[in-house]
N, C-alpha and C positions, 0 to 999 in steps of 0.2 A: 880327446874325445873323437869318435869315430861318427863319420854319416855316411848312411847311406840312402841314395838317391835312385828309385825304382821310374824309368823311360821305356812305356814296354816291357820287354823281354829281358831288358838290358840293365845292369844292376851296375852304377857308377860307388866307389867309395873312394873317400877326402878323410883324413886326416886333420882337423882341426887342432892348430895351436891356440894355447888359450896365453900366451904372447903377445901372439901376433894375431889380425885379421885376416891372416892366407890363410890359402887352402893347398895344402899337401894333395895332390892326383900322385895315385900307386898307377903307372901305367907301366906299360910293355915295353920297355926298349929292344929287345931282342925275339926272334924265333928262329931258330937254326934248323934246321930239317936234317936229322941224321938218319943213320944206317936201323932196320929194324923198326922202322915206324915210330920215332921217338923223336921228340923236339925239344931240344936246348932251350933253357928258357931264363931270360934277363927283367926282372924287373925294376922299374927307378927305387924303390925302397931297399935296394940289396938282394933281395930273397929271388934263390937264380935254383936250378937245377933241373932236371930232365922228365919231359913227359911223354909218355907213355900214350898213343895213341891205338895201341892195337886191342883192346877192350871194346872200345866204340866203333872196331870195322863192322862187326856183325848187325849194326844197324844201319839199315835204310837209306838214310841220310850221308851216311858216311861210306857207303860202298865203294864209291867213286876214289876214293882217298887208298885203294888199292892198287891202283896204278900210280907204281912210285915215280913218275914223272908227276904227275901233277901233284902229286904230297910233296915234291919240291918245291912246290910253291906257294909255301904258307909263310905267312906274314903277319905282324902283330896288326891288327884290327882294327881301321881308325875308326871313332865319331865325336861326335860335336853333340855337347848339350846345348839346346837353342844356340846354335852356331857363336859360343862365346867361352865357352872353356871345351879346346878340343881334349880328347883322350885316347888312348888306345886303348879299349876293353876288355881286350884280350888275344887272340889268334883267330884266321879267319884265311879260305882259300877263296880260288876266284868265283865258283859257283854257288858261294852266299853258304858251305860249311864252316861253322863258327862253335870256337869253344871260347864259353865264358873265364872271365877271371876268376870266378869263385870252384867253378869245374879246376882249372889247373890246377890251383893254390892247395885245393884240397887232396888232390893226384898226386903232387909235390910233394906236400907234409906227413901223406899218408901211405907209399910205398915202401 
């Protein structure tokens, strides 16, 4: 069984064992910043491979992610639901440009 928990903008999903009383978080363990505006991508569930960032230059938001110095500096994304199960949500640079986990996942499975 799968939940998903809406915080905002920000869309957390768990993994429910019906087992067990945990809870499975799919987070980020990795973002690799490579060649060509693309980032290596790790997550704790297995499902890894490469995204593609140069679609989203052309907006707004993401102009700045042009200067491939500072696209070096992307990192998987922390937060805290009510500071008690932290996560990584996804990727995120230091000027608050953020791609959600549902944005990658889907970039991932559908290139």
């Amino acid at each position: 069984m799968t939940a998903k928990v809406f915080i905002g903008t920000n869309i957390y999903i768990y993994a429910l064992t019906e087992s067990q009383d945990q809870v499975e978080r799919k987070t980020f363990e990795e973002a690799i910043p490579l060649e060509d505006y693309r980032i290596e991508i790790l997550i704790s569930s297995g499902i890894s491979g490469i995204f593609d960032v140069k679609p989203y230059l052309k907006g707004s938001a993401f102009k700045e992610l042009t200067d491939e110095s500072y696209f070096r500096l992307v990192h998987p994304a922390y937060s805290s639901l009510f500071q008690l199960i932290p996560a990584y949500f996804g990727i995120a640079l230091p000027h608050e440009q953020n791609f959600s986990f549902d944005t990658i996942i889907w970039d991932i499975q559908n290139a």
